[in-house]
C-alpha positions as CSV (number, residue, x, y, z in Angstrom):
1,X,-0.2,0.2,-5.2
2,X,-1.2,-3.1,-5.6
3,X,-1.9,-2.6,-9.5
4,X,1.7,-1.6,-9.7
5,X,2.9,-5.0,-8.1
6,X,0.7,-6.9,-10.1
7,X,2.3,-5.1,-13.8
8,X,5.8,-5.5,-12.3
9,X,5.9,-8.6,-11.1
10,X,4.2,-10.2,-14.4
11,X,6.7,-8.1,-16.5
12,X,9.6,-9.3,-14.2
13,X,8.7,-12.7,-15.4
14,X,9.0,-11.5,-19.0
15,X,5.4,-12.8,-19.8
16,X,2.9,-9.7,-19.5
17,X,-0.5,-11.1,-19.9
18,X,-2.6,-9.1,-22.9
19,X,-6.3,-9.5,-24.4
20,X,-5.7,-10.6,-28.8
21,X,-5.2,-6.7,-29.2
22,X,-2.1,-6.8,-27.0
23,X,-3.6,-5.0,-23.9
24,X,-1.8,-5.8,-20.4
25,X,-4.4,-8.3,-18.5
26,X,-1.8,-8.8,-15.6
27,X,-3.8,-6.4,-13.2
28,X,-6.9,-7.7,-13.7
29,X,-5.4,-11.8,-12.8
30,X,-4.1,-10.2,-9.8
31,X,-6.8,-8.9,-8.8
32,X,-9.1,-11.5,-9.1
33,X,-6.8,-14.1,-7.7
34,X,-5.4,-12.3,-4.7
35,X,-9.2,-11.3,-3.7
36,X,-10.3,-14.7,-3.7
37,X,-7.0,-15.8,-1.6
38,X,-8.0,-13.2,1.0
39,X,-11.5,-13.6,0.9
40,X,-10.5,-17.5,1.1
41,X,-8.3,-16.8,4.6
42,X,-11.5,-14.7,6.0
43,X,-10.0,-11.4,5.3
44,X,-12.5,-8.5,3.7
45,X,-10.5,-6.0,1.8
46,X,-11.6,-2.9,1.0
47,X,-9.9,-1.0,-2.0
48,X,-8.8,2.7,-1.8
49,X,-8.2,4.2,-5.3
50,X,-6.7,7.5,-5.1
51,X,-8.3,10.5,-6.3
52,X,-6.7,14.1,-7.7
53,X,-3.2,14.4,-6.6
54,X,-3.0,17.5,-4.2
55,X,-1.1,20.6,-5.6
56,X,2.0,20.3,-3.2
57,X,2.5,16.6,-4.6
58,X,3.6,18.4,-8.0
59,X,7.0,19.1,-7.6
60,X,7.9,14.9,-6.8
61,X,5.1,14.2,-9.7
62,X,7.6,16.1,-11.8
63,X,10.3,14.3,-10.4
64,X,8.9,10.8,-11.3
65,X,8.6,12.1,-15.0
66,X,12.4,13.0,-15.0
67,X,13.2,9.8,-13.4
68,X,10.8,7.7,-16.1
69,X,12.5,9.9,-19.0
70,X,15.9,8.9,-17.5
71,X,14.8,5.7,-17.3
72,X,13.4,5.0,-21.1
73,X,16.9,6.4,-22.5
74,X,18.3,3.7,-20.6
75,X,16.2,1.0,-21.3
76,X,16.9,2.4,-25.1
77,X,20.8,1.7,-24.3
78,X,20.2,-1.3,-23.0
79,X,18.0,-2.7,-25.5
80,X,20.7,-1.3,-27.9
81,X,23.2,-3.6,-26.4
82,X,20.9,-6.3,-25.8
83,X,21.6,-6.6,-22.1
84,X,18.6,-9.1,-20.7
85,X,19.4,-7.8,-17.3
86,X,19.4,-4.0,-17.6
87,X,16.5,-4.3,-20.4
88,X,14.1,-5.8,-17.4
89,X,15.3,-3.4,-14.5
90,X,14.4,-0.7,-16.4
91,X,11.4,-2.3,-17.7
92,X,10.2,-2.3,-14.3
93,X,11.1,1.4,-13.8
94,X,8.9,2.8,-16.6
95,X,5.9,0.2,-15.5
96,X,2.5,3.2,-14.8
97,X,-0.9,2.5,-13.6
98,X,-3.3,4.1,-16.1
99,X,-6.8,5.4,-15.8
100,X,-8.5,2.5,-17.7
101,X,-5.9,-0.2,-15.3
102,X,-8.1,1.5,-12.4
103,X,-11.2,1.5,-14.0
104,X,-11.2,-2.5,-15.2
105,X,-10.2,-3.2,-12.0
106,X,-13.3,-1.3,-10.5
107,X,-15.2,-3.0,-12.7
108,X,-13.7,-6.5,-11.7
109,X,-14.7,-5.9,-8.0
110,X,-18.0,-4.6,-8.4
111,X,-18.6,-8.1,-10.3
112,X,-16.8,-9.6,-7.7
113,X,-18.7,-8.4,-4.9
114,X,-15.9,-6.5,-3.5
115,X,-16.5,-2.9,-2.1
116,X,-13.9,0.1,-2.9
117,X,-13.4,3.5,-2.1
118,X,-12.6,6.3,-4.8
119,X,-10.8,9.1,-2.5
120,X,-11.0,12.2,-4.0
121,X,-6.9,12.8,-3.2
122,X,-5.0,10.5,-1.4
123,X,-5.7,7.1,-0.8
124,X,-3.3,6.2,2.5
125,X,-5.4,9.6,3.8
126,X,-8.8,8.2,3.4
127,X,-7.7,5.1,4.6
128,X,-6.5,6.9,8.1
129,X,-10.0,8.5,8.1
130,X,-11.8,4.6,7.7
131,X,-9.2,3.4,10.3
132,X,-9.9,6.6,12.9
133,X,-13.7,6.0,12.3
134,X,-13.9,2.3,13.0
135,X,-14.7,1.1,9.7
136,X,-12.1,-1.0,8.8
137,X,-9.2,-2.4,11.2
138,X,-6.4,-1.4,9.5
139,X,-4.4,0.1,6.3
140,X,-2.5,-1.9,4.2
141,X,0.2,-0.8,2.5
142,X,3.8,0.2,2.2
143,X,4.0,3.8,2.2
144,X,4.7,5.2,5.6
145,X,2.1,8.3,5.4
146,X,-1.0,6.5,6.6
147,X,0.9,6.5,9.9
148,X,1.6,10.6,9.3
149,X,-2.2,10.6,8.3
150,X,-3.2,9.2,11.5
151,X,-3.9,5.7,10.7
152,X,-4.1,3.6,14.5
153,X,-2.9,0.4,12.9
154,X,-0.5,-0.1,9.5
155,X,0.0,-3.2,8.0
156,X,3.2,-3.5,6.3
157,X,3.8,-6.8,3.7
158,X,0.4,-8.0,3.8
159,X,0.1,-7.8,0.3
160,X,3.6,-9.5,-0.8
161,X,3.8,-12.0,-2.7
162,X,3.9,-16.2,-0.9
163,X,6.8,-16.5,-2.4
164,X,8.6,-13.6,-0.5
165,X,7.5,-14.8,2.6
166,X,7.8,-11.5,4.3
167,X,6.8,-11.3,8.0
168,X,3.7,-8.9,8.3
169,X,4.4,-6.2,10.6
170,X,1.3,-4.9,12.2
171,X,2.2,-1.2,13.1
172,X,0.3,0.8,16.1
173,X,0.6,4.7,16.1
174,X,-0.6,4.9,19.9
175,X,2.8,3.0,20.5
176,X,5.4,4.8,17.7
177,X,4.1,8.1,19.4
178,X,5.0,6.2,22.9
179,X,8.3,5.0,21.9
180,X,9.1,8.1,20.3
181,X,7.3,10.5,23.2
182,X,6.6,12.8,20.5
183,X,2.8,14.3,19.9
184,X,1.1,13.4,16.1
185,X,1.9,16.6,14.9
186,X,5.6,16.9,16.5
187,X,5.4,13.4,14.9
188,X,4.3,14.9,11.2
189,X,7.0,17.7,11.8
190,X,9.4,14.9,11.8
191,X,7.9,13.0,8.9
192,X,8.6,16.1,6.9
193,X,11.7,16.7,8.1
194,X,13.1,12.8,6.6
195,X,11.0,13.7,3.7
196,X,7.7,13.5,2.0
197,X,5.8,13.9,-0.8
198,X,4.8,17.0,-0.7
199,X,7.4,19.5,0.5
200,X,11.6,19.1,0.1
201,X,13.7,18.6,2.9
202,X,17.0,19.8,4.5
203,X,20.0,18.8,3.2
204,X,22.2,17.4,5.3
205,X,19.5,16.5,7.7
206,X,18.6,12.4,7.7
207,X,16.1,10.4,10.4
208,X,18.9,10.6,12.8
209,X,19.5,14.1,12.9
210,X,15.8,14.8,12.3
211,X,14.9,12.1,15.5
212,X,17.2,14.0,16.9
213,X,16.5,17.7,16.5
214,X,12.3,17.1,16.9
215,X,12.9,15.4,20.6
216,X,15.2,18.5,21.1
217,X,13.1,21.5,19.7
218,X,9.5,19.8,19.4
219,X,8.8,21.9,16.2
220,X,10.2,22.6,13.0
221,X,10.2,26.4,13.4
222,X,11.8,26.0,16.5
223,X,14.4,23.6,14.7
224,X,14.8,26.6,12.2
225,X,15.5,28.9,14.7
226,X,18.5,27.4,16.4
227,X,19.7,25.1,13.5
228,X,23.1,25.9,12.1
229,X,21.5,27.7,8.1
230,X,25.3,27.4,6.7
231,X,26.0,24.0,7.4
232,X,21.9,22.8,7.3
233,X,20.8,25.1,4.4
234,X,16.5,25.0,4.2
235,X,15.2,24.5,0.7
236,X,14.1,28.1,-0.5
237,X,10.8,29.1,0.0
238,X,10.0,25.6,1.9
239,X,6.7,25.4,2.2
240,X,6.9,22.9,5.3
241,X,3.5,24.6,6.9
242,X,1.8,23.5,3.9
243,X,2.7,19.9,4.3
244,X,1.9,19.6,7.8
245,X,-1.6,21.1,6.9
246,X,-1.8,18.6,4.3
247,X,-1.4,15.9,6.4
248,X,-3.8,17.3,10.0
249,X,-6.9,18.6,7.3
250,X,-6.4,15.8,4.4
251,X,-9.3,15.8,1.2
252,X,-11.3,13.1,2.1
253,X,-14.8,11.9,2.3
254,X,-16.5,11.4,5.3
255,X,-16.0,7.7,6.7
256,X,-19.7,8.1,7.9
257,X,-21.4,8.8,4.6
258,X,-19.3,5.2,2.9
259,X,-21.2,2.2,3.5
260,X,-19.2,-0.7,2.8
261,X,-21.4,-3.4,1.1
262,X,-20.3,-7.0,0.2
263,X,-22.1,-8.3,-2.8
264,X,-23.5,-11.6,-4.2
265,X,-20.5,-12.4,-7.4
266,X,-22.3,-12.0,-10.6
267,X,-20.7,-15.3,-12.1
268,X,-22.0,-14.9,-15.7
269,X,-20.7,-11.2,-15.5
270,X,-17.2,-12.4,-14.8
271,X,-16.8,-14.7,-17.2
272,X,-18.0,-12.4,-19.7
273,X,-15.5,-9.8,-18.6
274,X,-12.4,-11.9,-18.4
275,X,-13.0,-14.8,-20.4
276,X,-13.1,-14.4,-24.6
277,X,-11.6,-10.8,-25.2
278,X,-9.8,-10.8,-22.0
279,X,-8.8,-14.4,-22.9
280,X,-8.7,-15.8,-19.6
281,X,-9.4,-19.5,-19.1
282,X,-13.0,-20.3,-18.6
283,X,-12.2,-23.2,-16.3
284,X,-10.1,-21.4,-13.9
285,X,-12.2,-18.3,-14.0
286,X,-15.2,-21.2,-13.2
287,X,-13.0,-22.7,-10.4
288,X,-12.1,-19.2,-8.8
289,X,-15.6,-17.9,-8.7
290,X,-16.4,-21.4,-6.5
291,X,-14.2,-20.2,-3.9
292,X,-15.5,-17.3,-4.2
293,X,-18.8,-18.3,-3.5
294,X,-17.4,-20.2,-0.9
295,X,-15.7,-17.9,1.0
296,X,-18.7,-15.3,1.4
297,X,-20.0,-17.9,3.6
298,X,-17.7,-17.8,6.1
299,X,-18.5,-16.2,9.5
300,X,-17.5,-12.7,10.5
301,X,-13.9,-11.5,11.0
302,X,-11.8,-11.9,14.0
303,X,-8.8,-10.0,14.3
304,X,-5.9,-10.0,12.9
305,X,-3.8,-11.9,15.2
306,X,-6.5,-14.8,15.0
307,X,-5.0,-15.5,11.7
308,X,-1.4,-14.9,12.0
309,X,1.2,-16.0,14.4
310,X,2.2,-13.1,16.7
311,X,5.7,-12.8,16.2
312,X,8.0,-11.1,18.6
313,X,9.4,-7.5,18.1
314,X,13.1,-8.7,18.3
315,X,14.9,-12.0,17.2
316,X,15.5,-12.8,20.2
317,X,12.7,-12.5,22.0
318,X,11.3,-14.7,19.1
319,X,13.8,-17.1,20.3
320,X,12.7,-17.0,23.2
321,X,9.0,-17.5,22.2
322,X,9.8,-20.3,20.0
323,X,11.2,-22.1,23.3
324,X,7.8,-21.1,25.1
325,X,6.1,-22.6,21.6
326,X,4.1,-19.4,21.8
327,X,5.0,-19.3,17.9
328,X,2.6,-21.8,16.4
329,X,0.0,-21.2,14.3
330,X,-3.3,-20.5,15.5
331,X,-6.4,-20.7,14.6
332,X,-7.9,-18.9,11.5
333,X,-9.1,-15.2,12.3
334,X,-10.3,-12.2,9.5
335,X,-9.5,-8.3,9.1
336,X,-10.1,-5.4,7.0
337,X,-7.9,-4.0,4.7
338,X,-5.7,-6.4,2.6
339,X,-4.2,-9.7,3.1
340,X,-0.9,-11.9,2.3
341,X,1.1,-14.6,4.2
342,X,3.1,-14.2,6.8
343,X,6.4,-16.4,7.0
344,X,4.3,-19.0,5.5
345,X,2.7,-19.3,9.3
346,X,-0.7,-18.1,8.5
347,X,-3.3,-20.9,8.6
């Protein structure tokens, strides 16, 4: 996820950085620069890079291909034309993460110190097993199945940009299943009723209905028993059961058998790898791996809300902590799992 943001966001600028033999860079700058920002700020990420897609996730996989093949005829059109605008929207559609992207990144962390995790499938489901098992505090990301995994805590716009300035939302499971009064599997029944991955849904059934209908009949079969099949017609063969399994017995590895280990930066190492070829600049390279250095010696995280400002979960009753002048920031704190500014409030 994040190696997408970095190859959009450098395309969106029109100025995708390559090595002499036109190779795209702008992963690798992220990368290194966003690590050393978080790293900076206390925070220890830890990288999930997913693993074999599961067999269920084909039919959307097939669905992004039609979707990418729409997409290049009309960038074609729009190049055509010469239409700026449309050329870089569908610029950013056709933007993939390859195997080697993955790899040089992988190789960029191990230089850097930085630990990562190679899931063999899914990477928000192996970051719900670190979470469950106390290994890291939270997962970081914008997709909405690590909560339908089982991770406790989801951080949501961690990883944006500064310049977005994007409130982080720190997400708790324990309280959605509260607020919802709904069980983690009636919870996963609903998850696949608004739509996942790995199964269709009904049409004609959004997160109303579906919020709806799982408060009413607690399971999808029981849904499918009483639900009106003319006017709320099930995809055929839905293979919803499969799904659910999916997400209660994910592929992952045992939390226990990772060991999360934070290295010494190999210096030398870096500026070999991103500096000539690579044609990074040696000075900033230089200047980066001193705050690197300098951020390993920082003392050992805090949580979360050490570092940024608890916000309330309304505007107004931010108002009415802003009147309190509860909403000040505090002092610096550390977590696992990603990092970003928050409303330009962290310290």
């Amino acid at each position: 996820m994040s190696l997408y943001q970095f190859l959009i966001a450098v395309r969106a600028e029109g100025a995708q950085l390559t090595t002499e033999d036109g190779e795209t860079t702008s992963h690798l700058v992220g990368t290194f620069y966003r690590t050393i920002r978080l790293l900076e700020h206390g925070i220890k990420p830890v990288y999930v890079f997913d693993g074999k897609p599961p067999e269920l996730k084909g039919g959307e996989l097939n669905k992004r291909m039609e979707r990418r093949a729409e997409a290049q005829k009309s960038l074609d059109k729009a190049m055509e034309a010469g239409d700026q605008t449309e050329i870089d929207k569908f610029n950013k559609r056709l933007v993939k993460v390859t195997r080697q992207h993955a790899d040089e990144a992988k190789d960029l962390l191990k230089l850097m110190g930085v630990p990562y995790i190679e899931a063999p499938c899914e990477a928000e489901a192996q970051c719900a097993a670190m979470v469950k098992a106390g290994k890291i505090f939270a997962t970081a990301t914008e997709d909405m199945d690590s909560l339908t995994f089982g991770s406790d805590v989801v951080l949501r716009h961690l990883t944006f940009s500064e310049a977005r300035k994007m409130p982080i939302q720190e997400i708790h499971l324990k309280t959605v299943l509260q607020e919802l009064n709904l069980s983690q599997k009636e919870f996963i029944d609903l998850c696949i009723l608004m739509g996942c991955d790995y199964t269709d849904s009904i049409r004609g059934i959004g997160p109303k209905k579906s919020i709806e209908l799982i408060t009413k009949h607690r399971s999808i079969e029981k849904i499918l028993e009483n639900v009106d099949k003319e006017k709320y017609p099930p995809p055929e063969n839905w293979n919803f059961q499969g799904a659910r399994d999916l997400f209660e017995n994910p592929d992952v590895t045992d939390p226990e058998t990772i060991e999360l280990k934070w290295g010494e930066p190999d210096e030398e190492g870096m500026i070999k790898f991103l500096c000539g070829f690579r044609r990074f600049s040696e000075e900033r390279v230089r200047n980066g791996i001193k705050k690197l250095q300098k951020a390993r010696g920082t003392s050992t995280q805090a949580r979360l809300d050490g570092f940024f400002t608890v916000l309330g979960t309304t505007p107004a009753k931010r108002k009415i902590e802003d009147k309190k002048g509860k909403n000040t920031p505090n002092k610096r704190g550390k977590t696992s799992g990603g990092g970003g500014r928050g409303r330009g409030r962290a310290k």
